[in-house]
Structure formats: structure tokens, C-alpha cells
C-alpha positions in Angstrom: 0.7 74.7 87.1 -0.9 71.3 87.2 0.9 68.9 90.1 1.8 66.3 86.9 3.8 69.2 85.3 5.2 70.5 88.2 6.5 67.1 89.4 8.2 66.3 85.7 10.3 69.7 86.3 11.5 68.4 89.6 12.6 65.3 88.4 15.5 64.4 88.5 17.0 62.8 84.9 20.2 61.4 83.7 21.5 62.1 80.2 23.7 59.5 78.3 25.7 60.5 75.0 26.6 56.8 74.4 29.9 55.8 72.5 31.9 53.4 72.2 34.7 54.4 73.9 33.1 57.4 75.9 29.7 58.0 77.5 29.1 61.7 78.3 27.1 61.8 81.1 24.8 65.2 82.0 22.1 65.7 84.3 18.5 67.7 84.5 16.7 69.3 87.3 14.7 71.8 87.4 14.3 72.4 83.4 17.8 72.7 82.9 20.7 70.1 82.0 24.2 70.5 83.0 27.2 68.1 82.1 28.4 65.9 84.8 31.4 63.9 83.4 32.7 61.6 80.8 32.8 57.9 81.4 35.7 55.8 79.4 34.9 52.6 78.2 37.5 49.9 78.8 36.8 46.7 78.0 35.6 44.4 80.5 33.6 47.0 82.7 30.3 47.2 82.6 28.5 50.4 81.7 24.8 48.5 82.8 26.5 48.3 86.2 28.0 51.8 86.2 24.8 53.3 85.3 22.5 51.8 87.6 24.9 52.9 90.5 25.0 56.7 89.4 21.3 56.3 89.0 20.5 54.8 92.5 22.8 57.8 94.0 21.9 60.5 92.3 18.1 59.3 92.6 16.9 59.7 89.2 13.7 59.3 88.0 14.3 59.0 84.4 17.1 58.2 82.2 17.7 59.5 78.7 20.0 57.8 75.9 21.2 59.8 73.1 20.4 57.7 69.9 22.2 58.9 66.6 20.9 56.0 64.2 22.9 53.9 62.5 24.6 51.0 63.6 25.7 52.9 66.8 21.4 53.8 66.7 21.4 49.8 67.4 24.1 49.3 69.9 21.8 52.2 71.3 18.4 50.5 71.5 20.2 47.0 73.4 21.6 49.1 75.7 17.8 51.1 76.8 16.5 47.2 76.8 19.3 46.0 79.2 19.1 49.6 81.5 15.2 49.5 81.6 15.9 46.2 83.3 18.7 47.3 85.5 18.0 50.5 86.8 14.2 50.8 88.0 13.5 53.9 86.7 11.8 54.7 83.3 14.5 54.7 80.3 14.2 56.4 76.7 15.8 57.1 73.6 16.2 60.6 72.0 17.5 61.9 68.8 21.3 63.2 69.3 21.6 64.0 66.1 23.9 67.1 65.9 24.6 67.3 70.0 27.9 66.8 69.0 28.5 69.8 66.9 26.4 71.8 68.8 28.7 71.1 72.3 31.6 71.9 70.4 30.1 75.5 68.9 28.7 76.4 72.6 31.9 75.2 74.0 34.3 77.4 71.8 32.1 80.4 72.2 31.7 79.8 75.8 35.9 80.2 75.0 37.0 76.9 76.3 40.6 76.0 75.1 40.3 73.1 72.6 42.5 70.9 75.5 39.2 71.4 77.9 37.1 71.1 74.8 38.2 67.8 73.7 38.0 66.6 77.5 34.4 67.1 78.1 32.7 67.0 74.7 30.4 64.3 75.3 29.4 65.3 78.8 28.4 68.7 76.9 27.1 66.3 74.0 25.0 64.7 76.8 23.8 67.9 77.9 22.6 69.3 74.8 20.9 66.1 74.0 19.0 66.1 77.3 18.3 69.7 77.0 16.5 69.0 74.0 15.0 66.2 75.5 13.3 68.7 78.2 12.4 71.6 75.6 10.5 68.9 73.6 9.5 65.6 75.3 5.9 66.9 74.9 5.6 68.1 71.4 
């Protein structure tokens, strides 16, 4: 394996499934994304600030937004220009389109009760976004 490739599956990157009211957050190492939590939006706190923190202690190399398109597609694209200026690590934007549905299909075949579905979606959102993220950032 060529050093380049071998050090972009040791990276460490953070997934975001941006909403607004939730941000399900998932993380990658290793060639393989995992959920990590949901953050809830309240007004007033900032996400920016939220962010850069989980990224300076989790040392992440990379950041990934989930962008749908759309008007939330634009909400999407200021919030990569204000994190590429507040984390210090590279930021992009990947399509998200149908995370959603396919978190919810893994997660009732996985046999989560819809309570613990409806709790984590978007951290499972996240993580299907990022894991297609890592399965084709170089196609």
C-alpha cells in the first residue's frame, strides 16, 4: 500500500448529518464509520463552537458535512465556510441524499425498537453518509 493511502485509512474523520434542530454526529477510522451521538440545536448555542471542540479532542483530521441540496443544501455550504475557518482541519461536503432512509432500514433490521430508532437516527444518518464518503471519496 502506498504511505498516502495508508495514512487516509488512519485518519481520523468526523461525520456531520446537519439539521436544523439535530446534528447526527458519526466518526471514521480505520475504513469504517460508526455513530457517535446526536447534537440538539437550541437556539443561541453555537454548533461552529461545538464542532471545533469535538474536533480538537477527538483529533480529527478531516471533517465531512452531509449536504442534501436544497435550501437546507445552502444553510449546508455557510456552515463548511464558517468550520473550514474554525476548526483547522480540512472540511467537505458530501451528498446525503437518502442516509436518512437508509439509517432507518439498517436500523429496523438491525431490530432496534422505533423508541431507540427515533433517538439516534441522525447519528446513524451521519454514519451512512460518511461511510459513503470513505467507499467513494476517490471515484
Amino acid at each position: 500500500m502506498r504511505e498516502g493511502c495508508r495514512n487516509e485509512m488512519e485518519e481520523k474523520i468526523l461525520g456531520l448529518d446537519y439539521g436544523r434542530v439535530r446534528v447526527g454526529v458519526a466518526v471514521a477510522e480505520g475504513g469504517a464509520a460508526r455513530p457517535l451521538k446526536v447534537m440538539r440545536r437550541v437556539a443561541g448555542e453555537n454548533l461552529i463552537e461545538e464542532v471545533a471542540e469535538l474536533v480538537k479532542k477527538g483529533e480529527f483530521g478531516k471533517v465531512v458535512v452531509g449536504d442534501p441540496g436544497g435550501e437546507i443544501g445552502k444553510e449546508v455550504k455557510g456552515l463548511v465556510e464558517k468550520l473550514e475557518k474554525a476548526v483547522g482541519v480540512l472540511v467537505v461536503r458530501w451528498d446525503e441524499t437518502m442516509s436518512s432512509c437508509e439509517a432507518e432500514k439498517m436500523a429496523r433490521e438491525a431490530g432496534f425498537r422505533m423508541k431507540k430508532r427515533r433517538k439516534l437516527r441522525d447519528a446513524w444518518a451521519a454514519a451512512v453518509m460518511l461511510q459513503s464518503y470513505l467507499e467513494n471519496r476517490d471515484v
